[in-house]
Structure formats: structure tokens, C-alpha cells
PyMOL Python script that loads the backbone (N, CA, C, O; Angstrom):
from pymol import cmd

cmd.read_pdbstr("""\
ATOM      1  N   UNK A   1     106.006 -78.532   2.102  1.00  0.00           N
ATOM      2  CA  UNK A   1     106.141 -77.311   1.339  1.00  0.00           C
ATOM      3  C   UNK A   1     106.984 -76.314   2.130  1.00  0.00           C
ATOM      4  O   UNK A   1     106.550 -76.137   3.268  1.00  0.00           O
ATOM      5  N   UNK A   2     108.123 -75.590   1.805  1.00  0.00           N
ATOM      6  CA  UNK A   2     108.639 -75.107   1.965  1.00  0.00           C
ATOM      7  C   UNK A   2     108.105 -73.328   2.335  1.00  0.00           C
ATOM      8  O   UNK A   2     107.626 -72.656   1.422  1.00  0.00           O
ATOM      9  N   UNK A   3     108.236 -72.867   3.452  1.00  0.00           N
ATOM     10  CA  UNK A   3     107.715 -71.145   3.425  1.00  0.00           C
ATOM     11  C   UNK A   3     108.568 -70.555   3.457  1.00  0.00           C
ATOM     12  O   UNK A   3     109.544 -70.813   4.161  1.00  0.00           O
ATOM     13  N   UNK A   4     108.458 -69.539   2.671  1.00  0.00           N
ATOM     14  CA  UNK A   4     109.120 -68.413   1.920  1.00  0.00           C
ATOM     15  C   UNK A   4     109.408 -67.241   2.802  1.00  0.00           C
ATOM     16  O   UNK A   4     108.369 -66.587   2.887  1.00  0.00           O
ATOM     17  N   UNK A   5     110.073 -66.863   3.280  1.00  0.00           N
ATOM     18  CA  UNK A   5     110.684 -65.791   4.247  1.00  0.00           C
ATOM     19  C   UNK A   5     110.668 -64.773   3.532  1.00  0.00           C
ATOM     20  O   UNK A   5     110.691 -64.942   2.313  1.00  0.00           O
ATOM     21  N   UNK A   6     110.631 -63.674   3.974  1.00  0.00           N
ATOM     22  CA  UNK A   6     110.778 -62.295   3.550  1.00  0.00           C
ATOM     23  C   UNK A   6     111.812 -61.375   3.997  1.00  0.00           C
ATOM     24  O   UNK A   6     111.604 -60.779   5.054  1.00  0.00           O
ATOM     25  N   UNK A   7     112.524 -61.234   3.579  1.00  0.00           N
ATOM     26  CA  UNK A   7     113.704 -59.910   3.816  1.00  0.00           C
ATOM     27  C   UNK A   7     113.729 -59.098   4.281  1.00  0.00           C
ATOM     28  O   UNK A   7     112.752 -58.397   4.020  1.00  0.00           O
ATOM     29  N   UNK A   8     114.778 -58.447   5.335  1.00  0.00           N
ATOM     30  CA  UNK A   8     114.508 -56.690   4.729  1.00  0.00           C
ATOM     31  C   UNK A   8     114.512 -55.837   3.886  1.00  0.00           C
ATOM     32  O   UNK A   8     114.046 -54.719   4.102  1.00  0.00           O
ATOM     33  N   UNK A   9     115.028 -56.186   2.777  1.00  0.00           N
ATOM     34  CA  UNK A   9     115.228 -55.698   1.606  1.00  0.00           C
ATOM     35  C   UNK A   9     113.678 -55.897   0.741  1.00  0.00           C
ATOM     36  O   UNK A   9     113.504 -55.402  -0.373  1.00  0.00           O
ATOM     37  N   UNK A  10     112.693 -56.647   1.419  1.00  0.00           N
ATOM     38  CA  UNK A  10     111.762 -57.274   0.697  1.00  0.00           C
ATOM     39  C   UNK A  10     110.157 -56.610   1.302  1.00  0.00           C
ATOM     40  O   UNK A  10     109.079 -56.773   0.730  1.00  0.00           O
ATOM     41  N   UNK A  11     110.335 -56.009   2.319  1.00  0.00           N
ATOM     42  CA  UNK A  11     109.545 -55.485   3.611  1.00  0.00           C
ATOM     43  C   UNK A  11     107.967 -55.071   2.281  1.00  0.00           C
ATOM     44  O   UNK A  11     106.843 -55.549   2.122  1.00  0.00           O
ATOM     45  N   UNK A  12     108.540 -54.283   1.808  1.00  0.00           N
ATOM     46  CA  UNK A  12     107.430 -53.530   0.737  1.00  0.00           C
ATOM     47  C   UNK A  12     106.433 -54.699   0.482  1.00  0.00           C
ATOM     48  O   UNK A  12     105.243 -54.614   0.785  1.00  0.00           O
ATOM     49  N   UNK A  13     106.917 -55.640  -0.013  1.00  0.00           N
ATOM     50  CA  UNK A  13     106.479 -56.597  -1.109  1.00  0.00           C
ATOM     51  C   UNK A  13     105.196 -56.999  -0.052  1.00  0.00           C
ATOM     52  O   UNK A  13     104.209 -57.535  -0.555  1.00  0.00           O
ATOM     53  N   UNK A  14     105.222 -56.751   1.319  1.00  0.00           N
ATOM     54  CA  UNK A  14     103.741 -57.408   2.209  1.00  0.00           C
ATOM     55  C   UNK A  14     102.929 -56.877   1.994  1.00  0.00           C
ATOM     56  O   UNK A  14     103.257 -55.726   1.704  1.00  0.00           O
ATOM     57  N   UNK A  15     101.489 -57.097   1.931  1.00  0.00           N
ATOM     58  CA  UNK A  15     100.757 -56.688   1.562  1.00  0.00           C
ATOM     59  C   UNK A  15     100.081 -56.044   3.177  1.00  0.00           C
ATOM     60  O   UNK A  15     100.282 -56.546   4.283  1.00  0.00           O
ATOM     61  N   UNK A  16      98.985 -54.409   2.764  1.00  0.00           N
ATOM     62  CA  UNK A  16      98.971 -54.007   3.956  1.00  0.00           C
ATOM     63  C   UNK A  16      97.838 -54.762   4.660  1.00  0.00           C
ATOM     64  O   UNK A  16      97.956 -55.055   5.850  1.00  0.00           O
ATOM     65  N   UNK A  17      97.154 -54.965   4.221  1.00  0.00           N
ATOM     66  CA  UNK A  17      95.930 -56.062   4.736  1.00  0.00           C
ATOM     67  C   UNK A  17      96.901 -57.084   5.796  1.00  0.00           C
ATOM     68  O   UNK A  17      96.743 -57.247   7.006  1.00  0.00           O
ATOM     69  N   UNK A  18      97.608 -57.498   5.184  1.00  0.00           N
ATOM     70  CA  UNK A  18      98.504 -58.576   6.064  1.00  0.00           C
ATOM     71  C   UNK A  18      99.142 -57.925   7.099  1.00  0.00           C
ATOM     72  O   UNK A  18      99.533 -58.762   7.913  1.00  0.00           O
ATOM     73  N   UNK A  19      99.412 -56.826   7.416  1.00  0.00           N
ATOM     74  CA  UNK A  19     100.051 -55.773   8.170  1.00  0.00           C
ATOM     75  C   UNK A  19      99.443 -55.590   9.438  1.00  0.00           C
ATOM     76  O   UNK A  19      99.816 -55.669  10.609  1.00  0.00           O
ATOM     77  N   UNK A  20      98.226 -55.277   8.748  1.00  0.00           N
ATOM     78  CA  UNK A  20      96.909 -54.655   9.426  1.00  0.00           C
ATOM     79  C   UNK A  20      96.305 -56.038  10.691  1.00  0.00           C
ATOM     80  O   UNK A  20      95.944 -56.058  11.867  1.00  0.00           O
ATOM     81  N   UNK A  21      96.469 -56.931   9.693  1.00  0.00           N
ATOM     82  CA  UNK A  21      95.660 -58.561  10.643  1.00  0.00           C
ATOM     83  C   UNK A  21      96.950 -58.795  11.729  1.00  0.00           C
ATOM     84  O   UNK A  21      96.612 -58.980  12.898  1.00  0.00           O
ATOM     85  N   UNK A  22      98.713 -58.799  11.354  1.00  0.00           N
ATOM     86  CA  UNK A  22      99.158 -58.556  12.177  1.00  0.00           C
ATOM     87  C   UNK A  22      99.026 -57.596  13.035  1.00  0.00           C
ATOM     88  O   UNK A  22      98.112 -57.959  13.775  1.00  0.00           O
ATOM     89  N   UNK A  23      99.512 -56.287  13.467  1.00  0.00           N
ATOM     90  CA  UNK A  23      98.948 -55.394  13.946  1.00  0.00           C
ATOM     91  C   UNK A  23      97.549 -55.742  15.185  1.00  0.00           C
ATOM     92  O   UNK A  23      97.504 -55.435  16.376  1.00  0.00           O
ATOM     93  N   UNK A  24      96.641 -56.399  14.429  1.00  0.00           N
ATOM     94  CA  UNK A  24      95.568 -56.516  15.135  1.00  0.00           C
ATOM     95  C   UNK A  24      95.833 -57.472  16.253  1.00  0.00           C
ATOM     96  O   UNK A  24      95.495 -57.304  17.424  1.00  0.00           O
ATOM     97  N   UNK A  25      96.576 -58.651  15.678  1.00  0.00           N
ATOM     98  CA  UNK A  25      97.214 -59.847  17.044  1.00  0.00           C
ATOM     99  C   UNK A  25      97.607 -59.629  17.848  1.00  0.00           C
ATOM    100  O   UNK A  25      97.320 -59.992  18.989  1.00  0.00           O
ATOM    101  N   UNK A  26      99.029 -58.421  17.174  1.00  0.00           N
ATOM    102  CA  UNK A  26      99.645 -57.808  18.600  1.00  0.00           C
ATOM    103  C   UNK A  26      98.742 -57.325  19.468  1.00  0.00           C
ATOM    104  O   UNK A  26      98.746 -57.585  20.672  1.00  0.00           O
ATOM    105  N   UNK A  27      97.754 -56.444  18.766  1.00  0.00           N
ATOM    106  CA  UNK A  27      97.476 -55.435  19.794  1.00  0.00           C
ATOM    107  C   UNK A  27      96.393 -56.712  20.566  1.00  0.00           C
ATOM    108  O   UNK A  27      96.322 -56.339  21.737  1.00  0.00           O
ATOM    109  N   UNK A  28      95.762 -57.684  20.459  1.00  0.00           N
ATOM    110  CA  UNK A  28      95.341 -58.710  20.827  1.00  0.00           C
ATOM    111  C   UNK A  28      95.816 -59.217  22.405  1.00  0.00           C
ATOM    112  O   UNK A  28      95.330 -59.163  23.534  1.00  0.00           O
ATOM    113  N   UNK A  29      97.177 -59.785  21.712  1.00  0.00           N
ATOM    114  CA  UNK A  29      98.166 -60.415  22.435  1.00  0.00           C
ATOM    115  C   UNK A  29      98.535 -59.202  23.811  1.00  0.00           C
ATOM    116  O   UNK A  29      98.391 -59.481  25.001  1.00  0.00           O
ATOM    117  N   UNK A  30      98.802 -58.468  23.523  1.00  0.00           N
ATOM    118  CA  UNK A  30      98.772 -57.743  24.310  1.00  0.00           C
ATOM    119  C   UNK A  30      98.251 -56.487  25.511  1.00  0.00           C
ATOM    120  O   UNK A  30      98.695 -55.580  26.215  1.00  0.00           O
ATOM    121  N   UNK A  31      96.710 -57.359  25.060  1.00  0.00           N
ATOM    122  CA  UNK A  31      95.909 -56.226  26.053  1.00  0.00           C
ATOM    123  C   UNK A  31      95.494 -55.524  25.512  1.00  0.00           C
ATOM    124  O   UNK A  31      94.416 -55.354  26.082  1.00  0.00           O
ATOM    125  N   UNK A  32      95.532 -54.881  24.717  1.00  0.00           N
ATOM    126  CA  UNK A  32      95.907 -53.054  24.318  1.00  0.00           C
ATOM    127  C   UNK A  32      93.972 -52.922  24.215  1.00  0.00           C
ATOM    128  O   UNK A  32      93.375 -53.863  23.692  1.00  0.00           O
ATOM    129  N   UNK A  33      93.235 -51.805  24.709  1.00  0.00           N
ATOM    130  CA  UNK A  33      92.310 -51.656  24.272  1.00  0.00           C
ATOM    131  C   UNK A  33      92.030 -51.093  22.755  1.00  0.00           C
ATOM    132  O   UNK A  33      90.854 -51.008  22.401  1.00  0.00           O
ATOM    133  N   UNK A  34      92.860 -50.785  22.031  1.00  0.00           N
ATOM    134  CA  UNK A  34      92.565 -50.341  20.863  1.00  0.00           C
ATOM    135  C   UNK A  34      93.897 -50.375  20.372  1.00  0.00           C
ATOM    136  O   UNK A  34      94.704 -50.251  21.294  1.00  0.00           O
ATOM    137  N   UNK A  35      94.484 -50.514  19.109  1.00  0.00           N
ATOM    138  CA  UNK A  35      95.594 -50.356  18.212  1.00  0.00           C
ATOM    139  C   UNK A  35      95.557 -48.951  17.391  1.00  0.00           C
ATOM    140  O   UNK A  35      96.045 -48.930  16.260  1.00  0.00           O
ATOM    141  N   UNK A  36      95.126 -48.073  17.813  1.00  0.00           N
ATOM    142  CA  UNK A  36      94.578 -46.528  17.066  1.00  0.00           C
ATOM    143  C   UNK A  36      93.874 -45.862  18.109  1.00  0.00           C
ATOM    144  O   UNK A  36      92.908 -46.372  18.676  1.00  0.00           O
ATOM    145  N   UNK A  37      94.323 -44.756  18.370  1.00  0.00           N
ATOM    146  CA  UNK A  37      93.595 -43.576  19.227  1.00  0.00           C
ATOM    147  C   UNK A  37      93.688 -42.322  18.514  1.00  0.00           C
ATOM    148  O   UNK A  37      93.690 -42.052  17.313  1.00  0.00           O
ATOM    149  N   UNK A  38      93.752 -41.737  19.400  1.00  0.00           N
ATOM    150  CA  UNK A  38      94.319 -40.224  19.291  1.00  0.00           C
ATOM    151  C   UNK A  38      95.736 -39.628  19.262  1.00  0.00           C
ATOM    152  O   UNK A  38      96.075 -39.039  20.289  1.00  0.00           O
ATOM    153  N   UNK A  39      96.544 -39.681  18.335  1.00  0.00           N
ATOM    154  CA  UNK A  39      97.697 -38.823  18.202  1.00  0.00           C
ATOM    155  C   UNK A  39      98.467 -40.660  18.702  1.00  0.00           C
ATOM    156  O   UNK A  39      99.425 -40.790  19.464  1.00  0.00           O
ATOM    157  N   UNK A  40      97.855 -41.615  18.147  1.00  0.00           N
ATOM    158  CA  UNK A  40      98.592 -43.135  18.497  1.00  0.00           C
ATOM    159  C   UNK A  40      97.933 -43.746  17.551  1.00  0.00           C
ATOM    160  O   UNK A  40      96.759 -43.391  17.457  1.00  0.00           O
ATOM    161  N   UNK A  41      98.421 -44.843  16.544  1.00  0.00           N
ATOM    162  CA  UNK A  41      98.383 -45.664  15.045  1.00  0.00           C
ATOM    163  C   UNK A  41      99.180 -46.285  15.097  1.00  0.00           C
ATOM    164  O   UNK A  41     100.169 -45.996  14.424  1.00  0.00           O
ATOM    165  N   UNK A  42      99.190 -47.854  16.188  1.00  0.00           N
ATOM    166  CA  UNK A  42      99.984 -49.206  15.796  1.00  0.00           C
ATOM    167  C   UNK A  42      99.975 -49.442  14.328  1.00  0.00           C
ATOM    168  O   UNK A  42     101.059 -49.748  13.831  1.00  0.00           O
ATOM    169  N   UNK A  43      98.725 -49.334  13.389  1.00  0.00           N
ATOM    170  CA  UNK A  43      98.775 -50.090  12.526  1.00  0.00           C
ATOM    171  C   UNK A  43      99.559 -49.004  11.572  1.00  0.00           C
ATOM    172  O   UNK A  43     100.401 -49.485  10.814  1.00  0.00           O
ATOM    173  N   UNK A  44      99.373 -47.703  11.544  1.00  0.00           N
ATOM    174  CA  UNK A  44     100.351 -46.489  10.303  1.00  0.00           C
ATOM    175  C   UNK A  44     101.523 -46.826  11.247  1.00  0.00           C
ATOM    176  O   UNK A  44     102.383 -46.898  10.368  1.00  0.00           O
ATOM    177  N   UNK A  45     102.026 -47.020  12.103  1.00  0.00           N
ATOM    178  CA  UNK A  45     103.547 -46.469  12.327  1.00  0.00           C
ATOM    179  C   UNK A  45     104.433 -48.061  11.643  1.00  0.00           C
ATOM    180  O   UNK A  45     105.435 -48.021  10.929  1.00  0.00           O
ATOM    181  N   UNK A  46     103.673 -49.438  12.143  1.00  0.00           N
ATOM    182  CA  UNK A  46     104.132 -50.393  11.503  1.00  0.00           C
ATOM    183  C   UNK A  46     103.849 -50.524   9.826  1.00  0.00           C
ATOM    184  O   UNK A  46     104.807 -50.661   9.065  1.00  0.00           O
ATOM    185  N   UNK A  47     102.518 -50.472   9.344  1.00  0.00           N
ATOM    186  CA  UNK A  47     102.731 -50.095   7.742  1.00  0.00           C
ATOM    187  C   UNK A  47     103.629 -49.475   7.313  1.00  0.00           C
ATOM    188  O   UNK A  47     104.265 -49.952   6.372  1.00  0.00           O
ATOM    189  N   UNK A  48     103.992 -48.166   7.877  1.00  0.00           N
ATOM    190  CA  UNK A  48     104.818 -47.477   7.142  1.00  0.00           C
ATOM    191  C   UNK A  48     106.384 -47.558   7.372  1.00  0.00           C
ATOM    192  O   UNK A  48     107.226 -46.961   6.699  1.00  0.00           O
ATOM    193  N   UNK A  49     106.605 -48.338   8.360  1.00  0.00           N
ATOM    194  CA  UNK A  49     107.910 -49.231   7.834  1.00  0.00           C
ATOM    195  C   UNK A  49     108.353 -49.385   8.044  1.00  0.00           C
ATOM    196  O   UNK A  49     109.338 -48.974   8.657  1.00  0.00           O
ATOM    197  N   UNK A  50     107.499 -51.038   7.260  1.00  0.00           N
ATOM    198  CA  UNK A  50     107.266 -51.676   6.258  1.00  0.00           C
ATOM    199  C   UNK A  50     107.642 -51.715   4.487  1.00  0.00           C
ATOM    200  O   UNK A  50     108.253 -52.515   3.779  1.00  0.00           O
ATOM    201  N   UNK A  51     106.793 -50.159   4.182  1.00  0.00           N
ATOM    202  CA  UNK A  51     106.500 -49.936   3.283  1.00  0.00           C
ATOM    203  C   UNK A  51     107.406 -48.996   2.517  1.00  0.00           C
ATOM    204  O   UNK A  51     107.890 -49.086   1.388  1.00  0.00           O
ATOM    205  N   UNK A  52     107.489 -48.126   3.396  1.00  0.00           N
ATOM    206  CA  UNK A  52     108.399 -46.795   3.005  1.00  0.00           C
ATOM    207  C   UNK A  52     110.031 -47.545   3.752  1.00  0.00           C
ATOM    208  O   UNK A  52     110.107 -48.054   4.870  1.00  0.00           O
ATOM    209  N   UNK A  53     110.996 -47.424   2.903  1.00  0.00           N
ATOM    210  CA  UNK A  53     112.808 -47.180   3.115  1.00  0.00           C
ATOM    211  C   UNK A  53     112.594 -46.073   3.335  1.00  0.00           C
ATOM    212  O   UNK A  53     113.170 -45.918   4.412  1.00  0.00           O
ATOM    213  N   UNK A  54     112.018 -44.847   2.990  1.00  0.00           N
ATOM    214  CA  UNK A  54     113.189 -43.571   3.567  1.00  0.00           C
ATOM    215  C   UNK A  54     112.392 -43.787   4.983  1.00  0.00           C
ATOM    216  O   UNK A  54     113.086 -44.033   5.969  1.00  0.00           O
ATOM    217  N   UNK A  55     111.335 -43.730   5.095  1.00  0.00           N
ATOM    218  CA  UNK A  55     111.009 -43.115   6.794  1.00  0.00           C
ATOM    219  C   UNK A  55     111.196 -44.320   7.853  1.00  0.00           C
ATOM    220  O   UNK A  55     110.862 -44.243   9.036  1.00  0.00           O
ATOM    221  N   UNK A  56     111.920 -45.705   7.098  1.00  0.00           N
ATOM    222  CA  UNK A  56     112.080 -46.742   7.385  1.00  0.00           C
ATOM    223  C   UNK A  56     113.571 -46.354   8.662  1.00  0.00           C
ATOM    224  O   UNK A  56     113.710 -46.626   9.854  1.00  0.00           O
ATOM    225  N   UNK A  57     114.476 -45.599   7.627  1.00  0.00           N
ATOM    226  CA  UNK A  57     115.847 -45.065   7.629  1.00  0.00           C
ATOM    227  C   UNK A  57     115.704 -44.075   8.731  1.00  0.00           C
ATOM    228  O   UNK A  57     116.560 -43.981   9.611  1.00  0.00           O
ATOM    229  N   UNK A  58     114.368 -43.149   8.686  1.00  0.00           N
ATOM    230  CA  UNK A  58     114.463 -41.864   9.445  1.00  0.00           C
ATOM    231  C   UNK A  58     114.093 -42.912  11.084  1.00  0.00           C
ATOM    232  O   UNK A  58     114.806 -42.618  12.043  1.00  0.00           O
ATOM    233  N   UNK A  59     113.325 -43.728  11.240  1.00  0.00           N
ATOM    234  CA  UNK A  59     112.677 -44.431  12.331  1.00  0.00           C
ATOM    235  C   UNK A  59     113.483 -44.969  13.025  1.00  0.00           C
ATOM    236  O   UNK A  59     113.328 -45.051  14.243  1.00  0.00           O
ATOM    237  N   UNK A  60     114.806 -45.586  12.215  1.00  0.00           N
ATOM    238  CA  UNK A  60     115.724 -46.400  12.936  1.00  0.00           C
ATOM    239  C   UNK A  60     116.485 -45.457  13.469  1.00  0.00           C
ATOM    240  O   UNK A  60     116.820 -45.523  14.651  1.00  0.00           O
ATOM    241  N   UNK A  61     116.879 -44.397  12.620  1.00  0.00           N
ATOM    242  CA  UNK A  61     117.821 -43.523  13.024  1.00  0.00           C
ATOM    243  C   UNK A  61     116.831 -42.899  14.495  1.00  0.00           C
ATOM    244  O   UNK A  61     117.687 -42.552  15.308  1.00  0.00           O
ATOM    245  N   UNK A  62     116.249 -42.793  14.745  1.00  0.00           N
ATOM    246  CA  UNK A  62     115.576 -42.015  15.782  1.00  0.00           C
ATOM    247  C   UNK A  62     115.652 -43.061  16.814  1.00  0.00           C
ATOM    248  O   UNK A  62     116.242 -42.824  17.869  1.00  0.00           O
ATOM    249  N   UNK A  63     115.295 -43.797  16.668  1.00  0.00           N
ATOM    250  CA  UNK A  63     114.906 -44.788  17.506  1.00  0.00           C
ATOM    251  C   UNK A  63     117.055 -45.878  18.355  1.00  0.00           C
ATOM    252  O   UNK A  63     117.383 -46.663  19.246  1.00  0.00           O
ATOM    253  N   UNK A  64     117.418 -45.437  17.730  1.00  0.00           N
ATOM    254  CA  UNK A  64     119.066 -45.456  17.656  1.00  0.00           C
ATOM    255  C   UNK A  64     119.125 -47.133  16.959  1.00  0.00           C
ATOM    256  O   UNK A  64     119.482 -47.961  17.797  1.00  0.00           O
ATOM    257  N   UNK A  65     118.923 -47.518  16.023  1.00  0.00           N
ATOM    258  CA  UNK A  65     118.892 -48.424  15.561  1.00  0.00           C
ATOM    259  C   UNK A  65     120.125 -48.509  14.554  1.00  0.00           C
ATOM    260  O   UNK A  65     120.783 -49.538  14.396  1.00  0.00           O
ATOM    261  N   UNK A  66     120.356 -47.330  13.905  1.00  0.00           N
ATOM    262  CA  UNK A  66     121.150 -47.356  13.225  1.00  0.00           C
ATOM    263  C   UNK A  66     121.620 -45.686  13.674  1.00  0.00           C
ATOM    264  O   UNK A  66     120.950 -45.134  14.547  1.00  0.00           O
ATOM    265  N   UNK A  67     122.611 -45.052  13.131  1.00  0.00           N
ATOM    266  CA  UNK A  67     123.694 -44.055  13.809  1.00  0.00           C
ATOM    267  C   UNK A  67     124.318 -43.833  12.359  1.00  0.00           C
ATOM    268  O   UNK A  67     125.209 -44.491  11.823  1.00  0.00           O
ATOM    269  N   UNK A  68     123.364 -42.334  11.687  1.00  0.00           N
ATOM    270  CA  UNK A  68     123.843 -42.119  10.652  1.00  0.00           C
ATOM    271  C   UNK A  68     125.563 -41.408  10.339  1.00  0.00           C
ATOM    272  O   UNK A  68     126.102 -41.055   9.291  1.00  0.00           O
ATOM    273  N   UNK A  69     125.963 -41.417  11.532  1.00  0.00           N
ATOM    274  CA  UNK A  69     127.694 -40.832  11.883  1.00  0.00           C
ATOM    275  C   UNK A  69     128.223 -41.764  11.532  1.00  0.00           C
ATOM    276  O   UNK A  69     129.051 -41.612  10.634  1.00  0.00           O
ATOM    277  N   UNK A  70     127.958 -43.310  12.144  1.00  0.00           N
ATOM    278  CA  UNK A  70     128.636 -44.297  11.869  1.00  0.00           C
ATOM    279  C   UNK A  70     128.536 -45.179  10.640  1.00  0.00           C
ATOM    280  O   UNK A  70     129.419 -45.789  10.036  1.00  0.00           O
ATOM    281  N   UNK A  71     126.968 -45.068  10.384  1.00  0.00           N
ATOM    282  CA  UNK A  71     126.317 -46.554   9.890  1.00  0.00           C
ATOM    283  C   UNK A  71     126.131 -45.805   8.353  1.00  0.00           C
ATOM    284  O   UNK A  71     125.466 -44.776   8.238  1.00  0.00           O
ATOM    285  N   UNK A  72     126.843 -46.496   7.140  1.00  0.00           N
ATOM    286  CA  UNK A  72     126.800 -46.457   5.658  1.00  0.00           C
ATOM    287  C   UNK A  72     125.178 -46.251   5.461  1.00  0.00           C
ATOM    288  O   UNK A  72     124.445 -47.239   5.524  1.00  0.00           O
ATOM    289  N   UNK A  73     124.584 -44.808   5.195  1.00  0.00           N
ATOM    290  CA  UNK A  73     122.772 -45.050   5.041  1.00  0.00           C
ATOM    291  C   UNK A  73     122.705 -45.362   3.892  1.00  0.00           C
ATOM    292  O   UNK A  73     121.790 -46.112   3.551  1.00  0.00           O
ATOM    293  N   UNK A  74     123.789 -44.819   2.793  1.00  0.00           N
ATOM    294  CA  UNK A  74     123.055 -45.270   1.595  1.00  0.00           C
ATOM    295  C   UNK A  74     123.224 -46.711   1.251  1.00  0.00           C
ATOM    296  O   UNK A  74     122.512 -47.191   0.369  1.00  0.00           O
ATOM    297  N   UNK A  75     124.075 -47.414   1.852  1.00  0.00           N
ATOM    298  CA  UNK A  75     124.015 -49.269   1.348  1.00  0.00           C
ATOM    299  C   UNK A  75     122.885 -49.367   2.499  1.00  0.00           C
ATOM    300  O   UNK A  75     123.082 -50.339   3.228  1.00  0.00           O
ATOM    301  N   UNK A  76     121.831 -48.656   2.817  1.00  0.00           N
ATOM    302  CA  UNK A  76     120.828 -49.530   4.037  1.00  0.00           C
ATOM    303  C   UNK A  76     120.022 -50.003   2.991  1.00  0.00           C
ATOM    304  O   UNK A  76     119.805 -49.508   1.885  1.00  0.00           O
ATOM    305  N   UNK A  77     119.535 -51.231   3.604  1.00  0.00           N
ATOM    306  CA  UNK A  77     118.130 -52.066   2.670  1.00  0.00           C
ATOM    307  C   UNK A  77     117.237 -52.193   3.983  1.00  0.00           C
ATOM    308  O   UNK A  77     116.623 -53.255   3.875  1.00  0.00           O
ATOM    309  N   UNK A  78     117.001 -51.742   4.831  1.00  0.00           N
ATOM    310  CA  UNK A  78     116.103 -52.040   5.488  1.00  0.00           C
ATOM    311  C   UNK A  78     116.530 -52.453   7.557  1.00  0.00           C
ATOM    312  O   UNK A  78     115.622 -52.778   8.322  1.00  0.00           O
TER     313      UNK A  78
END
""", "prot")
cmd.dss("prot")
cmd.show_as("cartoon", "prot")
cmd.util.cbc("prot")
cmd.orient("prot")
């Protein structure tokens, strides 16, 4: 049987439960005593995107992922 990949263009379509159980591995995999504290939310900063394109757009741009001087935002899918 063939598995079905997901896009960036497709990010939304995960469900957050599935987000969340990821989320939980990482923070697993990696030690972390908790995935949520105080003024810190592995699991909201990855849900939300995920979920949300615009704050998807604002995250990359911050993060220098994308370079709204250079990089076409409105053809972004993700």
C-alpha cells in the first residue's frame, strides 16, 4: 500500500491530535521535561503552522526562511 505524503500546500489538512502526538515524540526524543511551560508551547507554535498560512508566512519571514524583499509572498503555499 502506497502512503500518501502531505504537502505544503496541504499542512492544514493534519489533523491537530496528530500534531499534538507528534509534538509529544519530539519533545520525548529529546529530553525536554515538558513540551509547554510558561511563556513556551511546542505544541501551539507547531499547530499553528501547520494550520494557519498567514502566521505560517509571518514565522518564516521572522525566522529568515523566506525574505519578503525578495521572496513572491503572495504565490507562497507554505
Amino acid at each position: 500500500m502506497e502512503k500518501y505524503l502531505i504537502h505544503s500546500n496541504e499542512f492544514h489538512l493534519i489533523a491537530p491530535e496528530k500534531i499534538h502526538t507528534a509534538v509529544e515524540q519530539m519533545v520525548d526524543t529529546l529530553g525536554l521535561a515538558a513540551g509547554s511551560t510558561y511563556h513556551f508551547d511546542l505544541y501551539r507554535v507547531v499547530e499553528t503552522y501547520f494550520s494557519d498560512l498567514e502566521r505560517r508566512k509571518e514565522m518564516n519571514i521572522l525566522l529568515g526562511i523566506t525574505n519578503p524583499d525578495t521572496d513572491n509572498i503572495d504565490d507562497y503555499d507554505g
